[in-house]
N, C-alpha and C positions, 0 to 999 in steps of 0.2 A: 847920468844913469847908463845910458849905451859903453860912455867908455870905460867905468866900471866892469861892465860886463866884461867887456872886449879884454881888459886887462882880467879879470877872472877866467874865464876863457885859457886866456894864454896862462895861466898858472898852471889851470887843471893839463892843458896840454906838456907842460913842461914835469909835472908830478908823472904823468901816463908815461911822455918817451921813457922814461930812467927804468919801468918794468920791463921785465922778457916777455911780459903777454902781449901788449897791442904788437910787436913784431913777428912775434909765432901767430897770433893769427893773421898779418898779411902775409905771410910764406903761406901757409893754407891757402889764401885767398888767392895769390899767384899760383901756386901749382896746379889749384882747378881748371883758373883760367887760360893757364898754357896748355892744358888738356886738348882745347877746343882747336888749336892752333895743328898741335904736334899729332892729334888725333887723326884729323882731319889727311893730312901732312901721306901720312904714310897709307893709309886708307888708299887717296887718290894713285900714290907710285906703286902700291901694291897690283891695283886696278891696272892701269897703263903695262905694268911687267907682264899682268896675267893676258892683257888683249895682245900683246905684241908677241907673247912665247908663244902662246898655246893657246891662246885664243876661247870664246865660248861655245860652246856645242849647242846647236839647234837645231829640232825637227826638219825636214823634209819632207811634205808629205802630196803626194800628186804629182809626181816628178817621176817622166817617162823613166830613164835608167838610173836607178842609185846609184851608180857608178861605185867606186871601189873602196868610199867610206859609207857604205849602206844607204839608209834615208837618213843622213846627217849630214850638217855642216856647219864647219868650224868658222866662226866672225870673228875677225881680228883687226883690230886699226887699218892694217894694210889689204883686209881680205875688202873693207869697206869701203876704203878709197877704189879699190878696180871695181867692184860692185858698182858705184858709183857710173863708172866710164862703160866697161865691157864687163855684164853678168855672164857673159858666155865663157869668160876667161877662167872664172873657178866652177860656174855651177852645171850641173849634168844636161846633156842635150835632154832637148824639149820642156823646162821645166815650167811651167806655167807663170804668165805675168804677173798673177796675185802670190806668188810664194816670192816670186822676186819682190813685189811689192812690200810684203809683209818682213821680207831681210832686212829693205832699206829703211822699214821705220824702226828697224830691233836695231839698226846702225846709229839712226838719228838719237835714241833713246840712250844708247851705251855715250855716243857722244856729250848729250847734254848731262848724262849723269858725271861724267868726267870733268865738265865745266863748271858745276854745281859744286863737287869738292874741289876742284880747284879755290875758286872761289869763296870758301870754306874758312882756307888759309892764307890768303894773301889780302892787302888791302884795299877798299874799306871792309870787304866785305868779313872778315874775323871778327871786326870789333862789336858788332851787333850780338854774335855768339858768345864771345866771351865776357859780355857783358850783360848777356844772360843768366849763364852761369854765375857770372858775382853776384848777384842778386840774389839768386836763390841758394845759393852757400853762405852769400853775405849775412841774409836775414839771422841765419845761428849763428855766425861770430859776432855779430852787432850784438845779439842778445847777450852773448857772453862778458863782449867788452865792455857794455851798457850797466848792468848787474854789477859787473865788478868797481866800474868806476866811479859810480854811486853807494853801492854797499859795502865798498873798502872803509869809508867814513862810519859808516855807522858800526859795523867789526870791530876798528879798529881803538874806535872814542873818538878818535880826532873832528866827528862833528861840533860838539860841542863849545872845545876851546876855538876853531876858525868860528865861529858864530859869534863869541863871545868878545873877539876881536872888533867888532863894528861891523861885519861882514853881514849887509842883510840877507834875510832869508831867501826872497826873489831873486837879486840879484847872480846869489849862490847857489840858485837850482838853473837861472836863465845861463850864467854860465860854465856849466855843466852839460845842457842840452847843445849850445853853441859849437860847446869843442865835438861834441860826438856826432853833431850832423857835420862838421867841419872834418875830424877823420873821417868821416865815410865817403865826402866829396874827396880827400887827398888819397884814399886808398884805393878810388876808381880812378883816379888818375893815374896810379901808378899803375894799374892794371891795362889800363889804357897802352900805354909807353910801353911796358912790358910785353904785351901784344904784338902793337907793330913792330917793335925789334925785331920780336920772335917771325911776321910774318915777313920781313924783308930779308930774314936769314934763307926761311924754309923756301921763298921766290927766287930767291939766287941759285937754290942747290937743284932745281926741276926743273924740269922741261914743260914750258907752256903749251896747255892740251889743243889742237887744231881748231881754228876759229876763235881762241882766248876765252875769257874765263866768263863768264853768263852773264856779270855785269848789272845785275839784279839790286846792290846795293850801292848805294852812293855816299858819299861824308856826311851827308843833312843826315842820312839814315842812322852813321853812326853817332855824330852829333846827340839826335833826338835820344837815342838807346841811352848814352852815356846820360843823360839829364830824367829820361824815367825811372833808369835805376838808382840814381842817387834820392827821387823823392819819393821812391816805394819804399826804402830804407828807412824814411821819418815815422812815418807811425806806427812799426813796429820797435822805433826806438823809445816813442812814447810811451807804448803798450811795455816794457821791460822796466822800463823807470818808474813808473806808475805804480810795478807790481811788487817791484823794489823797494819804495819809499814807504808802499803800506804794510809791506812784512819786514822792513828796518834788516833786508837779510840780503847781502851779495848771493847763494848758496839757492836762496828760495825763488830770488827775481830770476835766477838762469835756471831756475830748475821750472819753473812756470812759464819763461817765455821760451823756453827751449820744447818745452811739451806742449803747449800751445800752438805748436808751429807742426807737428805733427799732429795733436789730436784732431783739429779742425779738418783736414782732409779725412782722416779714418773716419770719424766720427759723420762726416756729412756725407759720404760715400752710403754710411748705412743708415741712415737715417729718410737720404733721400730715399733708399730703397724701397724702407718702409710705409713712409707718410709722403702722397704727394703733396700735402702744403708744406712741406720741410721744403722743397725746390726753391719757394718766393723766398724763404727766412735766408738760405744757402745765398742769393745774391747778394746780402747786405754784409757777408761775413769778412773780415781783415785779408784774409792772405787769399781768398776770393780773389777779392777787390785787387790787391797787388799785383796777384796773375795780370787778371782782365789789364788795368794799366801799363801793366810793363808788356802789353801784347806776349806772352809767354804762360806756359804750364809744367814749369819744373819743379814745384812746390810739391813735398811728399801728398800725393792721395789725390791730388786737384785734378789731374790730367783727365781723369775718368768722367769727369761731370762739367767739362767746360759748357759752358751758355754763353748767349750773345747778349755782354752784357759790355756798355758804352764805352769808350775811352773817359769821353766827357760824363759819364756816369759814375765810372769809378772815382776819377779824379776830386769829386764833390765826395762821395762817400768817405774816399781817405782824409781830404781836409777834414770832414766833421770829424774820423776817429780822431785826429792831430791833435782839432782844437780840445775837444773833450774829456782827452786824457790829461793832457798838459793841465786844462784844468783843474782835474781829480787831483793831479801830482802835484800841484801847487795849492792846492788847499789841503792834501792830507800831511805836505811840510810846514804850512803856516800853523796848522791848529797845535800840531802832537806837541809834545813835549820832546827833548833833544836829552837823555839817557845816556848812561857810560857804553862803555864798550859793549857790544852782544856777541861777540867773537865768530860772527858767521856772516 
């Protein structure tokens, strides 16, 4: 049975490479994810050019002589470091020890933000973000790919003569789900790779910020990312398959799990607004739950209403949708009848 699978599996995967789609949608998926890298990237030198030219303007205030830039001064990487050593050297005689105080924590503050994008885009710490981003870009091109890969059979006709073949029904659905949880682990992989490329290029072309980079992230961290976003991807691969198989339509599964993935944020945004027992209903919800798990809130509409709602919570919520759909999807292929072509 398994290696039936495996070997249907590797069919379905070998039908999927020969279209232009699963590749157009990992070029999407990679160019989000280098967003996080290159974004980052120029943010942080933009930052560094601005403290070093011309530096940031800050209040004054309680300081015996303004001296001859009024009640201002200009904080610069370099204005910091002598601040640091000798505040007499830039700041106006008699200035009081809380306004020097309050410089050196506007110093500490520019510094750590500096450290913070650095860090951003060099590694480990990129793969965490970019592979947040894949998840929540992911979830619509999974839907897309999902729909299509499953609905291209029923469009097409071609389920019926592969069935007709010997080709059980389970079998034929178990490897179908196989290959598509299968590309979704090999397309964070290559997002992954594609990542650190990108961030060992963008570490070679800049200057590391004073003190190095915040050090906040470590590889267990990127490890972990890369493995919740590959299993917040399954149940909303369930959820497209499911809704695939019961409208026999490529066209309707992307068009339902593609607006599902927004309505559920609009929808619970105003809703919660409305009725507060909508709040308790709101934790049990799909992309909810994937937020909460993948520690993130990039899903359209969610950000607004996060709750403290488990790791270990979620994780059980998403298994039951898993199990549940898989088995709605598997009983509404075993019962239906298997139809010509529906050309959609």
């Amino acid at each position: 049975m398994m290696s039936n699978v495996a070997k249907l599996a590797q069919w379905e995967w070998f039908k999927l490479q020969r279209r232009w789609m699963p590749w157009i949608l990992l070029g999407i998926l990679l160019l989000f994810s280098q967003l996080v890298v290159w974004g980052r990237f120029f943010s942080y030198n933009n930052l560094q050019d601005h403290l070093q030219d011309s530096g940031i303007v800050v209040p004054l205030f309680g300081t015996g002589d303004p001296g001859p830039q009024g009640r201002l001064q200009v904080i610069s990487i370099a204005s910091c470091n002598v601040l640091e050593t000798d505040p007499s050297a830039i700041l106006p005689v008699g200035t009081p020890s809380k306004v020097v105080a309050d410089l050196l924590t506007r110093c500490q503050q520019l510094q750590a933000q500096l450290q913070r994008q650095y860090e951003g885009f060099t590694l480990p710490g990129s793969l965490p973000s970019a592979f947040e981003i894949a998840r929540a870009i992911g979830l619509i091109l999974f839907a897309i790919l999902t729909a299509s890969a499953i609905g291209s059979d029923y469009g097409l006709g071609t389920l019926r003569p592969i069935l007709t073949r010997g080709v059980g029904r389970l079998p034929y659905l178990a490897g179908k789900f196989h290959m598509l949880i299968g590309a979704a682990a090999g397309a964070l992989i290559v997002v992954g790779i594609a990542t650190a490329v990108s961030s060992l290029i963008a570490t070679g072309i800049t200057e590391t910020p004073a003190g190095g980079a915040a050090a906040a992230t470590t590889w267990a961290d990127a490890g972990i990312a890369i493995g919740k976003t590959w299993i917040s991807l399954i149940p909303y691969i369930a959820l497209t398959a499911t809704v695939t198989i019961w409208m026999r339509s490529a066209a309707a599964g992307m068009g339902i799990g593609l607006g599902y993935y927004f309505a559920e944020g609009l929808l619970t945004a105003l809703l919660s607004t409305l009725f507060d027992w909508f709040r308790t209903i709101d934790d049990y919800l799909l992309i909810r739950n994937i937020d909460a798990f993948a520690d993130g809130s990039l899903s359209f509409g969610s950000g607004s209403i996060n709750s403290a709602i488990g790791v270990g919570q979620a994780a059980i919520i998403l298994a039951l949708y898993t199990v549940a759909l898989a088995g709605i999807a598997i009983r509404l292929f075993r019962q239906r009848d298997v139809t010509g072509a529906s050309g959609g």
